[in-house]
SEPAVEX-664793 format. One line per 2 residues: number of its first residue (from 1); their letters; for each residue x, y, z of C-alpha. Coordinates in steps of 0.05 Angstrom, whole numbers, plus 5000, padded with zeros to 4 digits. Layout:
% residues N
NUM = a = X/Y/Z ~ ... .
This chain:
% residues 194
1 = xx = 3416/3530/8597 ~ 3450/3554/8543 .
3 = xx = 3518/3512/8511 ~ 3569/3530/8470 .
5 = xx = 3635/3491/8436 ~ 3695/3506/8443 .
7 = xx = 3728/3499/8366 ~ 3781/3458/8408 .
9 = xx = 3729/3409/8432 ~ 3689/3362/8391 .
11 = xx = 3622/3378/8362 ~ 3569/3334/8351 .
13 = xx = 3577/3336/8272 ~ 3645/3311/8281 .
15 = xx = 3627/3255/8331 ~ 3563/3238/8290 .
17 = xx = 3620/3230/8229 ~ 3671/3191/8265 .
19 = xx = 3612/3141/8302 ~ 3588/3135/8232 .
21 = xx = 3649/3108/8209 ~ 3659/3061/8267 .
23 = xx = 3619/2999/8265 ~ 3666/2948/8306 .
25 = xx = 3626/2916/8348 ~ 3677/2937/8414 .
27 = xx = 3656/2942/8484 ~ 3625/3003/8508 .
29 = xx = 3629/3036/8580 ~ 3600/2989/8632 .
31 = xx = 3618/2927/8585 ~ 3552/2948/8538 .
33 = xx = 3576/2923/8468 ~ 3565/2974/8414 .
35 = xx = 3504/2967/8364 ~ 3523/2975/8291 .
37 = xx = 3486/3022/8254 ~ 3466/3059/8307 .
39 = xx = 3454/3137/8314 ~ 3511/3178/8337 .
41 = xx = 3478/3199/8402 ~ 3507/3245/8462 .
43 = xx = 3470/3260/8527 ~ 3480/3288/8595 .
45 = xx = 3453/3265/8660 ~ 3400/3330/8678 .
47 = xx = 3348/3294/8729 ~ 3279/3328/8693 .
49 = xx = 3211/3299/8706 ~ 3160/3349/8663 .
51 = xx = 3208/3398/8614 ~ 3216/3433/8550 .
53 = xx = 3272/3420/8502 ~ 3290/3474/8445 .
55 = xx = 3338/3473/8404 ~ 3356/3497/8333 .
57 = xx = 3378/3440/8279 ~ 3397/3430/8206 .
59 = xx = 3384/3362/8177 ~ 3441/3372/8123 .
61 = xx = 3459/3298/8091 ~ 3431/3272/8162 .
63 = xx = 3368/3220/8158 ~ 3341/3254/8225 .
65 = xx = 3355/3280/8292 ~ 3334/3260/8357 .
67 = xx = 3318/3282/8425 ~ 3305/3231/8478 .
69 = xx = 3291/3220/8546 ~ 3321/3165/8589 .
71 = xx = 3325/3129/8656 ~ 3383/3084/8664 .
73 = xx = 3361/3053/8737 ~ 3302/3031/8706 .
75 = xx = 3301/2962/8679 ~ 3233/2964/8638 .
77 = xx = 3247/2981/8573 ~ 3321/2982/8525 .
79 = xx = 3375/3018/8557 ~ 3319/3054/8598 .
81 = xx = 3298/3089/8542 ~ 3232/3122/8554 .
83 = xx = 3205/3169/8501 ~ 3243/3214/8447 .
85 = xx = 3218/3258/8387 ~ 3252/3242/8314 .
87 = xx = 3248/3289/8267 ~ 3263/3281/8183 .
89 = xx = 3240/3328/8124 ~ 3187/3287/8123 .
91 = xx = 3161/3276/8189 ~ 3170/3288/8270 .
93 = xx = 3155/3217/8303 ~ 3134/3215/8381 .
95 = xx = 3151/3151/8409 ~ 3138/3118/8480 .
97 = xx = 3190/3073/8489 ~ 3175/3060/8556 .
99 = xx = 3097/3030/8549 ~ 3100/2956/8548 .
101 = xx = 3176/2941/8528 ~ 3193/2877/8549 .
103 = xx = 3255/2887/8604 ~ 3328/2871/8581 .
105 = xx = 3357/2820/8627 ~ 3428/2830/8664 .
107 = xx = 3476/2822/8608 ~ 3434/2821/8547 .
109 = xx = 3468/2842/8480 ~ 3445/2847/8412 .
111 = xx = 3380/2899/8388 ~ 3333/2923/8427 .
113 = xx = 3268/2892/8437 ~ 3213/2888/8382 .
115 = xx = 3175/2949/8368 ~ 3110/2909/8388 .
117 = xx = 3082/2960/8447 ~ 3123/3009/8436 .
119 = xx = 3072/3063/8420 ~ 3085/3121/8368 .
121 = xx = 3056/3177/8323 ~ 3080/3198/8263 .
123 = xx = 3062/3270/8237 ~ 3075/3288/8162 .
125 = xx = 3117/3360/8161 ~ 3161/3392/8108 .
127 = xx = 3230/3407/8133 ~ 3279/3444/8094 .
129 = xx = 3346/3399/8105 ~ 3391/3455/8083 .
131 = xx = 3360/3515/8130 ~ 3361/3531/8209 .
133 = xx = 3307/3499/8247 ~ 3281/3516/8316 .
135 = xx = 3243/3455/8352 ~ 3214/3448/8418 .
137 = xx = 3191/3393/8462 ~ 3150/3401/8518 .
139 = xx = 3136/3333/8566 ~ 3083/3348/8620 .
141 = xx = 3055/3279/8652 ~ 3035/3232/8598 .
143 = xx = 3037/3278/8541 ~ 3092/3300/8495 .
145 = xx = 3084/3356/8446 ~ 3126/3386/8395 .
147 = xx = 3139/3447/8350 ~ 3175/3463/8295 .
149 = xx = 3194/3534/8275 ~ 3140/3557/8323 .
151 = xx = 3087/3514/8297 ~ 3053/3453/8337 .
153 = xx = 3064/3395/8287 ~ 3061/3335/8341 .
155 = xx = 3024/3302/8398 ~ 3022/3240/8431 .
157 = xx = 3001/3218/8506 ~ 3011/3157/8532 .
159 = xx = 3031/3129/8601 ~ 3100/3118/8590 .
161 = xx = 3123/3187/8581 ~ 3091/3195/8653 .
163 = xx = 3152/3157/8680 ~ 3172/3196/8744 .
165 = xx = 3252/3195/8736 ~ 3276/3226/8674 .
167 = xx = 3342/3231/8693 ~ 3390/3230/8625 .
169 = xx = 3372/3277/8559 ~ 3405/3247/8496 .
171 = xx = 3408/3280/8426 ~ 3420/3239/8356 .
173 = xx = 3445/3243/8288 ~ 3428/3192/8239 .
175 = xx = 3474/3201/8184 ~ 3515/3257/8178 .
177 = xx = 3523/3327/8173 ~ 3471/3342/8226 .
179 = xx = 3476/3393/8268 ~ 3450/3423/8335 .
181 = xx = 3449/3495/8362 ~ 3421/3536/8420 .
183 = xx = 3417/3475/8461 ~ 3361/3493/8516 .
185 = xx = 3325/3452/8577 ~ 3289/3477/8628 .
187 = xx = 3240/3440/8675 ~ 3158/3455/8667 .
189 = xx = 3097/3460/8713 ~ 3034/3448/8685 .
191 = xx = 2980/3513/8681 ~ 2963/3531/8742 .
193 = xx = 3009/3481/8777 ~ 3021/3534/8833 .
């Protein structure tokens, strides 16, 4: 699946920049308040249970940028997050947000949960803010992997990644002046799966 934007239409540089500079706490959609400081994120529902995410980036001013996997019916973890990949100049971080998170109850507000079970793996790379990156993420049962310019750089398994029902893809700026390209997602078998 391959996107592109419209110079009419907003771009995710432009709506990192603008939630950047918008830190009223107002109410969200569904009456979720918004979190300050919190990554400019956008996402679209694409029901996926094993897949591989590529995309091409440029940190620019940004802190990082994120690609994460979610489950909104499921009340086990914050916001149904389940597991996401952050990368920096300095590192790609996997992260299983799913394992162990204590549940949000109806109506909760505020940040998420502690990060106490929340398991994660931090990989040291050296990313080039200013230059064109091309990353992939691959999710196959309980293991995430990623790449980076064609190079495997991360690895984590863990149950929560397993989570049946991946059914909403988000991707994040923190900062600014991040930016996204090539945008594709396609769903994966395991070898010999067939």
């Amino acid at each position: 699946m391959k996107h592109r934007v419209a110079k009419d239409r907003p771009t995710l540089k432009r709506q990192a920049v603008e939630a950047a500079g918008d830190v009223k706490a107002k109410p969200q959609a569904k009456g979720k308040p918004a979190v300050k400081g919190h990554q400019a994120v956008i996402g679209n529902d694409l029901p996926t249970k094993d897949s591989v995410i590529e995309f091409r980036f440029r940190l620019g001013g940004a802190q990082s940028v994120t690609a994460e996997f979610d489950d909104r019916a499921f009340n086990g973890s914050h916001y149904g997050h389940l597991c996401m990949a952050r990368i920096s100049a300095k590192a790609v971080i996997l992260v299983d947000q799913k394992g162990l998170a204590v549940a949000r109850p109806e109506g909760a507000t505020g940040e998420p949960p502690p990060a106490a079970g929340r398991k994660n793996a931090t990989f040291p790379v050296e990313i080039d803010p200013e230059q064109w990156h091309t990353f992939v993420l691959e999710t196959v049962g309980d293991a995430m992997r990623a790449s980076v310019d064609g190079k495997a750089v991360a690895y984590l398994q863990s149950p929560g990644i397993a989570h049946p029902t991946k059914s909403k893809v988000e991707f994040g700026c923190m900062g600014k002046d991040g930016l996204f390209d090539n945008l594709k997602i396609w769903n994966a078998e395991p070898s010999g799966a067939r």
